[in-house]
FIBA-22461 format. One record per residue (C-alpha): residue number from 1; residue in one letter; x, y negated, z negated. Coordinates in Angstrom, 2 decimals. Layout:
N
+-----+------+---------+---------+---------+
:  nr : rest :      px :      py :      pz :
+-----+------+---------+---------+---------+
: NUM :    A :       X :       Y :       Z :
...
+-----+------+---------+---------+---------+
***
This chain:
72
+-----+------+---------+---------+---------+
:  nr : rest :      px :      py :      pz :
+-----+------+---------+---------+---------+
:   1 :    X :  119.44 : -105.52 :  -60.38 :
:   2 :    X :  117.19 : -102.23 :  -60.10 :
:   3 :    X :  119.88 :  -99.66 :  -60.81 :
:   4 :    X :  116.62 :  -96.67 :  -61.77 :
:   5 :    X :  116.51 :  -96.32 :  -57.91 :
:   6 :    X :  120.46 :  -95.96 :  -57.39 :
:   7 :    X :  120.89 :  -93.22 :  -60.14 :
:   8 :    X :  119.54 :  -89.76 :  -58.84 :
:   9 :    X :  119.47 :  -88.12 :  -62.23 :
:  10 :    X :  117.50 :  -84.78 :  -62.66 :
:  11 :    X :  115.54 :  -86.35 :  -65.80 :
:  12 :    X :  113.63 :  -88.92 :  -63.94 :
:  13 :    X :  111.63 :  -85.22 :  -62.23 :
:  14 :    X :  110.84 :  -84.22 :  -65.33 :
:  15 :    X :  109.38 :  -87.52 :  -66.49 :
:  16 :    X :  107.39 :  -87.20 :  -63.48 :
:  17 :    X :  105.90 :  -83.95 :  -64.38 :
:  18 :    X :  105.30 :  -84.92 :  -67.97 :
:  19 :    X :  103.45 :  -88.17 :  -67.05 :
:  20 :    X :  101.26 :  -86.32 :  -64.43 :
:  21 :    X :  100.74 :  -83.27 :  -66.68 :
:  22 :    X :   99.43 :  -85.46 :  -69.29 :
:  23 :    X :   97.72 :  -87.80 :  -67.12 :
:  24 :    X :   95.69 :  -84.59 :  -65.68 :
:  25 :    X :   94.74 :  -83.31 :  -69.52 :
:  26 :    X :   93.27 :  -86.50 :  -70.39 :
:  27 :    X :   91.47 :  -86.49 :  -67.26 :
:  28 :    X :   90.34 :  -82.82 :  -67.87 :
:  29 :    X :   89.29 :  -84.00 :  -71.69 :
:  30 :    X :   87.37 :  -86.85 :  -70.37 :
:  31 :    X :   85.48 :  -84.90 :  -68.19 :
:  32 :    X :   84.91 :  -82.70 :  -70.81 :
:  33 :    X :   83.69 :  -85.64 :  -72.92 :
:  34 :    X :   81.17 :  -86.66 :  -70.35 :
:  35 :    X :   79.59 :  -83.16 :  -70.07 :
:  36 :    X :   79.62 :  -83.41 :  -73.81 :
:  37 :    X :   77.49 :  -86.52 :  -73.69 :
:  38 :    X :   74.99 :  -85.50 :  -70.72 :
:  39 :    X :   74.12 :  -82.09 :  -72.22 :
:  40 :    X :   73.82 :  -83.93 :  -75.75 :
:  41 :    X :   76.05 :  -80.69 :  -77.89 :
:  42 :    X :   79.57 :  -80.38 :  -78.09 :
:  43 :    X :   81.24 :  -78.23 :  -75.81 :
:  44 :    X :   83.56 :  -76.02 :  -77.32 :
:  45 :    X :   86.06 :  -73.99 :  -74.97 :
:  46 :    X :   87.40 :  -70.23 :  -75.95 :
:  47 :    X :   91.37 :  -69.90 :  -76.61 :
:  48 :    X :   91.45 :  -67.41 :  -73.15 :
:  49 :    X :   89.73 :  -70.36 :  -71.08 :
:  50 :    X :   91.65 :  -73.39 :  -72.80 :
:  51 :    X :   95.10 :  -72.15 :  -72.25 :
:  52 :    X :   94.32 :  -70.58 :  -68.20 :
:  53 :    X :   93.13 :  -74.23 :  -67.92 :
:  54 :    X :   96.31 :  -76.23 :  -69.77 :
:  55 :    X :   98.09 :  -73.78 :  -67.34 :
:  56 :    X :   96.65 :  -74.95 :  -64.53 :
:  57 :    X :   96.40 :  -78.44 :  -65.20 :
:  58 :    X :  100.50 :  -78.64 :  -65.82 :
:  59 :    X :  100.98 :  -75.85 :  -62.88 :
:  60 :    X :   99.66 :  -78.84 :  -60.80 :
:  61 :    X :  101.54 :  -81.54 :  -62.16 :
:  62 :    X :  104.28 :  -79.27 :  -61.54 :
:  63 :    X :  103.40 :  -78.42 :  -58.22 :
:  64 :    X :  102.84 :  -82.10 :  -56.79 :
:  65 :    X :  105.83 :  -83.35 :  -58.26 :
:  66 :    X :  108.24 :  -80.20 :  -56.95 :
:  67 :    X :  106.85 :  -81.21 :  -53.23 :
:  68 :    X :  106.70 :  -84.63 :  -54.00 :
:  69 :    X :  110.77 :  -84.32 :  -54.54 :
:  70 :    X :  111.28 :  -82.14 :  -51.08 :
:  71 :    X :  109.55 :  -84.87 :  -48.76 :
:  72 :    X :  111.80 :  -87.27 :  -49.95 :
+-----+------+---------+---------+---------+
***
């Protein structure tokens, strides 16, 4: 019996936004990555564009998972 989808619990949200926030920065470091290898350097990132982007990337996950929750 599948009781995960009878138990509303607030924690299963945040799970949500964890998996998605870190499924988007390994997505974001993969791309990364592959400009790395076409350009043939590494590609380093300043501290004020790496956290805007970290911001952004959870902001998202965050964002999808908040409206995600109020069409169901």
């Amino acid at each position: 019996m599948d009781y995960s989808r009878k138990v509303n619990f607030r924690g299963g949200e945040y799970m949500k936004t964890f998996g998605r926030g870190m499924l988007y920065s390994i997505i974001v470091i993969v791309i990364l990555l592959a400009i790395s290898f076409f350009i043939g350097e590494t590609v380093t990132l300043p501290w004020y564009v790496f956290i805007p982007l970290v911001l952004i990337v959870w902001g998202i996950a965050f964002y999808q998972t908040k409206k995600e929750r109020v069409n169901n």
